[in-house]
C-alpha positions in Angstrom: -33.1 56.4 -10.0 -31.2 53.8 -11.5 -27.4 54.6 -11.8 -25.7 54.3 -14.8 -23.5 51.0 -15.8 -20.4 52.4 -15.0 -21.0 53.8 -11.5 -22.6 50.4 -10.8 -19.0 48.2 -11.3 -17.7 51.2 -9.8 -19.4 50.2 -6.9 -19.1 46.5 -7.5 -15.4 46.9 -7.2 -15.0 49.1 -4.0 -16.9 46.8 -2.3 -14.8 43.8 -3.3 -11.6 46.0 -2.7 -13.3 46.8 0.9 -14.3 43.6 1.6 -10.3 42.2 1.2 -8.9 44.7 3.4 -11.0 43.4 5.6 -10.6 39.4 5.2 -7.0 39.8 4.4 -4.0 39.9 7.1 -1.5 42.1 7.0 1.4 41.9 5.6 4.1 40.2 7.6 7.3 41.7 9.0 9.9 40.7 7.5 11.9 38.1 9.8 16.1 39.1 10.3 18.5 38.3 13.2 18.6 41.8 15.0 17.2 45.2 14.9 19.5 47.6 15.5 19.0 51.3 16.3 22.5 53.0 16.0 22.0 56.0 18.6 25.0 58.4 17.6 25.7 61.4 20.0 25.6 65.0 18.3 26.0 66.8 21.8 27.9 70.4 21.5 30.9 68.6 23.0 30.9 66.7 20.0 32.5 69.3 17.1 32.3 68.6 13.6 35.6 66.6 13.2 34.6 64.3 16.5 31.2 64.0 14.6 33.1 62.8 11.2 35.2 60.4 12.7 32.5 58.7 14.2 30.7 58.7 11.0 33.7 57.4 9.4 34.2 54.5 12.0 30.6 53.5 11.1 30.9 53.5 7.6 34.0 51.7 7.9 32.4 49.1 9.7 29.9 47.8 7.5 32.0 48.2 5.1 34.6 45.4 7.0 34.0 42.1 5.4 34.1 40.6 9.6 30.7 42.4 9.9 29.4 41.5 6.9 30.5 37.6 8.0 28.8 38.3 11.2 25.4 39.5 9.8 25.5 36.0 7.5 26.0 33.8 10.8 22.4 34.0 11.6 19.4 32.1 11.0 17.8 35.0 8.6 21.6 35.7 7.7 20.1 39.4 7.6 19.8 42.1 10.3 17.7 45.6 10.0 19.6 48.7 10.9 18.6 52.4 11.4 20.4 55.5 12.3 19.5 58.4 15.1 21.3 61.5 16.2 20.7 62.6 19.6 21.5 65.5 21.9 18.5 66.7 24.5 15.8 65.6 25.8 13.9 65.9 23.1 16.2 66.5 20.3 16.8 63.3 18.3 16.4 62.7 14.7 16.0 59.2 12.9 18.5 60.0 10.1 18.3 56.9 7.9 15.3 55.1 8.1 14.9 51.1 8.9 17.2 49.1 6.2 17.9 45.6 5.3 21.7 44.6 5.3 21.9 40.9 4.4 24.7 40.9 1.6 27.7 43.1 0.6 25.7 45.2 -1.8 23.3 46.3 1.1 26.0 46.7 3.7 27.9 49.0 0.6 24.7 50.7 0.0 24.3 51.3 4.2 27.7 52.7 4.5 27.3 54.7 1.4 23.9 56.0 2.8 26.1 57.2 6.1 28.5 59.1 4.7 25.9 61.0 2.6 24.0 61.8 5.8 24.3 65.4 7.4 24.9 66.3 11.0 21.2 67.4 12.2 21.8 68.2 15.3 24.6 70.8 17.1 24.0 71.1 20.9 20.9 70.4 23.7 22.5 69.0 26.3 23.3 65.3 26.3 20.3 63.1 27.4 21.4 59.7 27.0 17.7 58.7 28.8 16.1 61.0 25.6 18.3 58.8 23.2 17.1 55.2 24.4 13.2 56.7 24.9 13.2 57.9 20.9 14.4 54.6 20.1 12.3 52.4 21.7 8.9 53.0 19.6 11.2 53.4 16.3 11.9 49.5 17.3 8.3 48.6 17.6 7.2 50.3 14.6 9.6 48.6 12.5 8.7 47.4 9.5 11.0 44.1 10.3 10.7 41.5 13.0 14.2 40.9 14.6 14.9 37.8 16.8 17.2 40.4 19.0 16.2 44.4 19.7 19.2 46.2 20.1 20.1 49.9 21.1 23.6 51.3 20.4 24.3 54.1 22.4 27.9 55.9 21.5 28.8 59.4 22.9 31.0 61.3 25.0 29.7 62.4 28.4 27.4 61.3 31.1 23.7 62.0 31.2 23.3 65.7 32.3 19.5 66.4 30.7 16.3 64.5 31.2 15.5 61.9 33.5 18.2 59.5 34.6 20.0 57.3 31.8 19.3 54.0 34.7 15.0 54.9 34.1 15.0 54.8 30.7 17.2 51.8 30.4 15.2 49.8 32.9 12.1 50.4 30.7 13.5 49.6 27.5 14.8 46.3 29.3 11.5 45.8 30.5 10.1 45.9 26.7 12.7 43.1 25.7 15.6 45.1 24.0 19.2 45.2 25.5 21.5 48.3 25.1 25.2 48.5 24.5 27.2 51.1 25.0 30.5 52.4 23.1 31.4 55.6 25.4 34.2 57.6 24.0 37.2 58.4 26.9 38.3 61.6 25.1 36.1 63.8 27.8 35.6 61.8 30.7 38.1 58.9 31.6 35.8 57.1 33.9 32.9 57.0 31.2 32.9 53.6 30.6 32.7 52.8 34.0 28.9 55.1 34.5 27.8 53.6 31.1 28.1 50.0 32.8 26.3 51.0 35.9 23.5 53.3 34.2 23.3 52.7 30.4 23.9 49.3 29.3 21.0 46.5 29.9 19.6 43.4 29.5 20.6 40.1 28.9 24.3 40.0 27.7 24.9 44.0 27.5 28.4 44.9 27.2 30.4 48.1 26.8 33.7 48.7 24.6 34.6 51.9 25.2 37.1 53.9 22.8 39.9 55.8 24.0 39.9 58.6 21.9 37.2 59.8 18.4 40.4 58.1 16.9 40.0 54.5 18.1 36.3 54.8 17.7 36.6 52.9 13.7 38.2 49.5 15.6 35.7 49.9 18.8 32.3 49.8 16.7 33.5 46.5 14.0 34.4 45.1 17.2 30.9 46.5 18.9 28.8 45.4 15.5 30.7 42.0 15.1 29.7 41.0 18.7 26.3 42.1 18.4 25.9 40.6 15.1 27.2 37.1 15.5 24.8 34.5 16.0 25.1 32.8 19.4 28.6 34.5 20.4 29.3 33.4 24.3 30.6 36.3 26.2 34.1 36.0 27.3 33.7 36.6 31.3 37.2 38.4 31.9 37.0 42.3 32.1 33.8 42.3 33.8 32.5 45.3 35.6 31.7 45.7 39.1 28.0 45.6 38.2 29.0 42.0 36.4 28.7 43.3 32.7 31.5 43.2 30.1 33.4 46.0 29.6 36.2 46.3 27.5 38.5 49.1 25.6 39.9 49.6 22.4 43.0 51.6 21.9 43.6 53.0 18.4 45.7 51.0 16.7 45.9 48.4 19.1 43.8 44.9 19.8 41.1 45.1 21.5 41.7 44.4 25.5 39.6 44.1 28.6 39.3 46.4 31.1 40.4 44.6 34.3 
């Protein structure tokens, strides 16, 4: 039975659609500097003001013209940037979702995005190695294509949940992305010291640790602007016993290494 005109171009054009999905390629990722996955702890020894302030330090940071500078001294001038909260092993939550920062506007818009973002998570443990295994797919499914792959992991205690912190690192390193760390002294005084043996990885990882929730605001525009900034050499003093950088910020002082 012959079908009637309008099911026929119906037809017609289905086909042609069909046949361009197939012949076209896909869209490409859009190129930037660094991906960044900010992995922010949200452990029960974290209460609600320890949780503000370190929301507050991130919002003040890319709202610090030094980062903004920092994203623009790259190739792509432009870095892609999402948020998790973490706590178990599997408790984690991609908060803000992948976003282009490559001008003031879009770092305003970031920050502003930070400070309207909820606490999701209130206790679990702390599973550092849980943190770094959520965010290493959320780094290969992004919709960008960063030059650098980046973890930030910030929090107050050692990993006490999950498999070692060391086995989740070394297979992130193994998949080409580095981790930083910015442990946060108020709990455990020697944190920075287990975050450069068994967090931090891959080629130029560094720690700045913050002495208290306080300092954390001066220890993550350092953190960011270090990341951020294209072809920064490391300085070699404060080096760790494992060899990496490690270096402490006090509130309200400048920033000094760890010797």
């Amino acid at each position: 039975m012959r079908m009637p005109p309008v099911l026929d171009a119906i037809r017609l054009v289905a086909a042609l659609l069909l046949a361009c999905s197939v012949c076209m390629p896909a869209f490409a990722q859009t190129a930037v500097d660094l991906q960044l996955v900010l992995a922010v702890d949200a452990s029960g020894s974290v209460d609600q003001r320890r949780f503000e302030l370190q929301m507050q330090g991130y919002v003040a940071a890319f709202r610090d013209p030094r980062v903004l500078q920092a994203i623009q001294s790259g190739a792509a001038q432009a870095i892609a940037v999402t948020m998790v909260q973490w706590t178990g092993p599997a408790l984690q939550i991609q908060v803000l979702p992948w976003t282009l920062i490559k001008d003031a506007a879009t770092a305003q818009a970031f920050a502003a995005a930070i400070m309207a973002t909820p606490r999701r998570l209130f206790s679990g443990g702390t599973s550092i190695s849980g943190a770094i295994d959520f965010a290493v797919p959320l780094m290969q499914e992004s919709p960008f294509k960063g030059t650098r792959h980046v973890i930030d992991i910030s929090g107050d205690g050692s990993n006490n949940r999950g498999r070692p912190a060391a086995s989740a690192r070394d297979d992130a390193v193994r998949a080409g992305i580095v981790i930083n760390g910015l442990p946060i002294l108020a709990l455990e005084p020697d944190l920075e010291r287990y975050y450069s043996d068994h967090v931090i990885g891959g080629p130029g990882a560094f720690v700045i640790a913050a002495e208290s929730y306080e300092a954390f605001a001066d220890a993550i525009i350092k953190k960011l602007i270090r990341e951020m900034a294209a072809n920064e050499p490391l300085r070699h003093a404060g080096r760790s016993p494992s060899g990496r950088l490690v270096e402490r910020v006090e509130r309200g002082k400048p920033l000094v290494s760890d010797r």
